[in-house]
N, C-alpha and C positions, 0 to 999 in steps of 0.2 A: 462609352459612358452613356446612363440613362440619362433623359432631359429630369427625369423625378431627383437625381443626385444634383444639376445645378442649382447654385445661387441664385444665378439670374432668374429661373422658373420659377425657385420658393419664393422669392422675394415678389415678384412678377402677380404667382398668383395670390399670394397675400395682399399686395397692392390693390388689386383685381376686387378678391371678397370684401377690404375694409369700403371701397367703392360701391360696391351692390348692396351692402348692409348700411350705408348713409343713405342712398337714392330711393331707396325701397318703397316710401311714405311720398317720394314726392310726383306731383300733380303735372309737371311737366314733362311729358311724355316725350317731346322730342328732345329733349337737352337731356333727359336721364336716359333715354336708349343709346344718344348719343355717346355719353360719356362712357357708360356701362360697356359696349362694344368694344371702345377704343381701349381700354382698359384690358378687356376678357383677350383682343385681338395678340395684346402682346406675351402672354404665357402661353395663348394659340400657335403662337408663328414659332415659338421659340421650340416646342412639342414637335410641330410639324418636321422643322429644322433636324431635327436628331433622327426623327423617323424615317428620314431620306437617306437612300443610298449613296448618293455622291457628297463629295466637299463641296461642290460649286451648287447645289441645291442648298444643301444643307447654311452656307452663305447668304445665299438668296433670301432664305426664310429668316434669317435673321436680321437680315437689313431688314426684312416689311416690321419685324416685332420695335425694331429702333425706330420706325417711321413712325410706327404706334405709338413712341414715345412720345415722339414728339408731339400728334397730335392729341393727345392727353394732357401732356402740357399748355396749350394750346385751351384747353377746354375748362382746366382747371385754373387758369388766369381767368376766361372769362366769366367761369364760376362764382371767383369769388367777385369780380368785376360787379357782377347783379347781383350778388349776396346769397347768392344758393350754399356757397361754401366759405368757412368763417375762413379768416385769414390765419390765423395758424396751423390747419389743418390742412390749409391748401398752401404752405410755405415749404408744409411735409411732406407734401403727396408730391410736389413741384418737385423737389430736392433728391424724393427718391426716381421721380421719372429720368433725372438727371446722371444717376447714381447706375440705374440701368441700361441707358445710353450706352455709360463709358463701360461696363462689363461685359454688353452687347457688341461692342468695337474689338472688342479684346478677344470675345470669342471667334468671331468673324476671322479679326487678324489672322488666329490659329488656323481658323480652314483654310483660309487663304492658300495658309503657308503650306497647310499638310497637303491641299490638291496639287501646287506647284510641286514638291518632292513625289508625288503619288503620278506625277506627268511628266517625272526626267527619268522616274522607276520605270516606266511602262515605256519610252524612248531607246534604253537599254538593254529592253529587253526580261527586266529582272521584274519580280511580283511585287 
């Protein structure tokens, strides 16, 4: 599968643009590169993830895009904390960090599970 066919990606990097298209104008340069990053890092990792050859990379890159979840989430509390970001726009972007999390879990799960049968294949001998 391409990472351009998942959910988690489209969603990820829509997440991503509606983020860079709100920050755009603003004057705090470290709280908006900040967020911006954090943001761009998790349709990054999740890209990277599929471009790798192994399950257990491919894993890997996907926990860092979950970690990015989180601190996203993380950034957009304190967003709205100082009033950078109204509160329902940051209840939405909160919710979908949440939302990617659990998709990011799920994909993960699957590698998980396909290295472990792809390492009892290769114990028996079979491709």
């Amino acid at each position: 599968m391409k990472f351009e066919d998942l959910n988690a990606w489209k969603r990820a990097a829509r997440l991503c643009a509606d983020i860079y298209r709100s920050f755009q104008g603003s004057r705090d340069f470290g709280f908006r590169d900040q967020i911006t990053r954090s943001s761009l890092s998790i349709a990054s990792n999740i890209a990277e993830g599929y471009e790798r050859d192994s399950m257990k990379e491919k894993s890997r890159f996907l926990s860092y895009a979950k970690g990015s979840c989180g601190e996203l989430r993380t950034q957009i509390y304190i967003g709205m904390e100082i009033g950078y970001i109204g509160k329902e726009q940051g209840k939405q972007w909160a919710e979908e960090t949440r939302e990617l999390s659990r998709m990011l879990y799920a994909l993960m799960k699957g590698a998980r599970e396909q290295d472990i049968k792809g390492q009892g294949n290769q114990d028996r001998g079979t491709p």
